[in-house]
N, C-alpha and C positions, 0 to 999 in steps of 0.2 A: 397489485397484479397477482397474477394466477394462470397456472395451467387449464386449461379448459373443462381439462376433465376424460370423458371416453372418445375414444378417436371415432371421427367420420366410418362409416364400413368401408366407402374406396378406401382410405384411409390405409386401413388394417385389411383390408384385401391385399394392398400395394405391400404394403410394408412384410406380410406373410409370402408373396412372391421375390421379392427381390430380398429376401435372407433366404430362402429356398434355393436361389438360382445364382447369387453372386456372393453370400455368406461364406465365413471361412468354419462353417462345421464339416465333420466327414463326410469327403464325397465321391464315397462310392455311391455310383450312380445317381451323381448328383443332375439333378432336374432338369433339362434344356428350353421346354416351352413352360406355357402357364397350364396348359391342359397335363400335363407330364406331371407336376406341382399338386392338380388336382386329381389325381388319378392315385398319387401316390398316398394322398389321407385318404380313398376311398379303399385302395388297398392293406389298410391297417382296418377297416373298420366304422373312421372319421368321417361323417358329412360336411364338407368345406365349406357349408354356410355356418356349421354350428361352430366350427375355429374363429371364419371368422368373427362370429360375434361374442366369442370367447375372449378373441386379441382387440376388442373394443377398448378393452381393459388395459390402458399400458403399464400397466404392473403384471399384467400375466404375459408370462414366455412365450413366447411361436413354438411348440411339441417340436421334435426333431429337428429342427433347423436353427434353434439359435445357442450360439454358442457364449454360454455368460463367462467366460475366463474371460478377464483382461489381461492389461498390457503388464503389469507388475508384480514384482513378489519381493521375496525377504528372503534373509537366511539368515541363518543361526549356527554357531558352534562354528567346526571348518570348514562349514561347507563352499563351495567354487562354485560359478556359475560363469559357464560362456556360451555367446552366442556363433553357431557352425551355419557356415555356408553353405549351402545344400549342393551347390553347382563345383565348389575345390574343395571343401572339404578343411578349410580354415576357419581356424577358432579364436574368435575376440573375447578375449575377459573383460565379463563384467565387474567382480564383485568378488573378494577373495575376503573371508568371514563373515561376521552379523555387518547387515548391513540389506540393503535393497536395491533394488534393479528395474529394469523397463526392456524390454525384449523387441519390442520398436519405438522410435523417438517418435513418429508421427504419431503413431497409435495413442501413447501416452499423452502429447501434448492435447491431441482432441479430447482424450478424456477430463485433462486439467482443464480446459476451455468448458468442458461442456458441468463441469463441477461450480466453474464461477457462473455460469451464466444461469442455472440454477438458487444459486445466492442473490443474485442479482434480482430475479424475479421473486425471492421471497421477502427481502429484506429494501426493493424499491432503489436499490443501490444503482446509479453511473457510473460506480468506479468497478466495481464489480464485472459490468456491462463491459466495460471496457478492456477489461484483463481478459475475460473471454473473446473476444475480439481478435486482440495480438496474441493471442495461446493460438486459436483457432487458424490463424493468418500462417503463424510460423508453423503448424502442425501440416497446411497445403504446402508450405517451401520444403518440411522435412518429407514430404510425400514425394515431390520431383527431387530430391535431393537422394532419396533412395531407392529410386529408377536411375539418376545417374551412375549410383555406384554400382549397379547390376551390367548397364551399359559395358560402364569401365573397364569392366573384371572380365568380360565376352569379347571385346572389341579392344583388346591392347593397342592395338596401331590407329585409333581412332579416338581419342579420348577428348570427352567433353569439360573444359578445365572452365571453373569459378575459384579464384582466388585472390590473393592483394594484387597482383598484379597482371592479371587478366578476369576483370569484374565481369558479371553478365545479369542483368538485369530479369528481375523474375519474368515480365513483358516478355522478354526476348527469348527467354528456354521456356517461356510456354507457345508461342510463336513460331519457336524455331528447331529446341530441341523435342519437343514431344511429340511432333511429327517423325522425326528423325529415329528416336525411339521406338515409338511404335507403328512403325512400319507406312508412314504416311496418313496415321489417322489423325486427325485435330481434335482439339478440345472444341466443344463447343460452345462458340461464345452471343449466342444468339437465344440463349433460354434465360431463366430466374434464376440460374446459379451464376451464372455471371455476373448479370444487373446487382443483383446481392452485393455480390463478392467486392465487386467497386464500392458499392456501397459503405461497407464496413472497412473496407484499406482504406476510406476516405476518412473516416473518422480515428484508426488508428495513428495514419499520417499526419493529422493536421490538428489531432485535439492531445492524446497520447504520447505519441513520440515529438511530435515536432509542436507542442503549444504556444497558439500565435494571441492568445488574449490573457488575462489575468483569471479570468472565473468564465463558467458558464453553468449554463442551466439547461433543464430538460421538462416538458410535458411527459406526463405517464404513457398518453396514448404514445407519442415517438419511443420513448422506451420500449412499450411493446410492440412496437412495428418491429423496431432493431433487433429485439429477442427474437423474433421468427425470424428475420432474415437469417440469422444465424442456420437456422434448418437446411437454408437452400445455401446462402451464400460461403457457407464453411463444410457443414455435413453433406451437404447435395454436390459440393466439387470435388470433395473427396473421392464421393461414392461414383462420382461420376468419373473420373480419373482414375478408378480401383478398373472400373467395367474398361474404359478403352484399355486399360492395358490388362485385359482381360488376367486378374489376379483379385483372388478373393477378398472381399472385404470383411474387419473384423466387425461383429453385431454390432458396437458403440456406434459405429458411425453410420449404419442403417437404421438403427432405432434415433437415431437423435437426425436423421434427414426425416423421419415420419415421425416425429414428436406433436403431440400435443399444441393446437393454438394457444401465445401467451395470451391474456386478456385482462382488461382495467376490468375491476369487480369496484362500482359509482355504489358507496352509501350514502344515503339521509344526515345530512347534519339536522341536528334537532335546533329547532327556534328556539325563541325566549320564550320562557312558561307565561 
């Protein structure tokens, strides 16, 4: 198996609008429509057909709009690192000497999902496939899990409680609390990020975490079905989950909803001479 290779142009047209419009780079004056987006390479200079046949490439950046910082870092000597709340002004430690950190738990998880399921397609790996999967899965629970604690911290006399003894089913705070959250909007569960999404909790549930056979197996072509689903049913819920609650998304998880098709690359076995 193998990445495709250069992205369709919708492709890379999509992918350069939506880190334009819903990326976490600087936004001052960040983009509102698609025409705004293209106005805006025109006012540097840039012909928006020639980016995007530039961003065909997904090894080349999107110019001004994408933000390559990830979720992690390090430190060294004495250095402190905590994360402040923008809204009280409270500070959580992370990391007091050498040592390393992550600055959001979802951000990082997609990144570690999105690290194996790269393995996975080079090395033909199901195990792999599948650590991608449950990283991926648990990186959508740390998504609503840090929209509830934004909730919490606004809404004291209202709190949304998951814990040993008032459990809540992911079904149910996407059902019940992200409406509630965000202002009566739903997630939508009528597209290919959803169909996905089941998809792969079905295989974590039942192969992964909860395994109901001794061994199994896999065709390549299913393999790479499951490696794309990944785009839509982990990175595409994400991303889709960043826009309803209208909060920007970091570049990992817009570049990995517009990634590349995985694909079986069929050689020739050679006959008998």
């Amino acid at each position: 198996m193998q990445r495709s290779g250069r992205l369709q142009r919708k492709t890379a047209h999509d992918l350069i609008i939506a880190l334009a419009k819903y990326g976490n780079h600087y936004d001052k004056g960040r983009p509102k429509t698609d025409a705004d987006v293209i106005r805006f390479f025109v006012s540097r200079g840039l012909d928006f057909d020639d980016v995007v046949a530039q961003c065909r490439d997904p090894k080349q950046s999107v110019p001004f709009f994408e933000n390559l910082i990830g979720s992690t870092g390090s430190t060294v000597g004495d250095a402190k690192v905590s994360l402040v709340d923008n809204d009280t002004g409270d500070e959580t430690p992370l990391v007091d000497g050498p040592g390393t950190f992550a600055t959001s738990t979802y951000w990082a998880l997609l990144e570690t999902a999105a690290g194996h399921l790269e393995r996975a397609i080079e090395r033909l790996s199901y195990g792999e496939l599948q650590s991608a999967i449950v990283a991926g899965i648990a990186a959508v629970e740390a998504y609503i899990a840090h929209r509830v604690g934004i909730w919490n911290k606004r809404n004291p006399s209202d709190l949304l409680v998951d814990d040993r003894d008032h459990k809540v089913s992911l079904d149910d705070k996407i059902d019940h609390w992200i409406p509630k959250m965000a202002n009566g909007r739903k997630l939508d569960k009528g597209g290919q990020e959803w169909a996905d999404f089941k998809k792969l909790r079905g295989i974590r549930d039942n192969l992964t975490i909860h395994p109901k056979q001794d061994g199994y197996g896999i065709r390549f072509e299913e393999l790479a079905d499951l490696a794309n689903r990944f785009r839509m049913g982990t990175a595409g819920l994400l991303f889709q989950l960043h826009v309803l609650f209208q909060e920007v998304a970091p570049s990992q998880i817009i570049r990995a909803r517009f990634a590349p098709d995985t694909v079986v690359v069929k050689r020739e076995v050679p006959g008998p001479p």
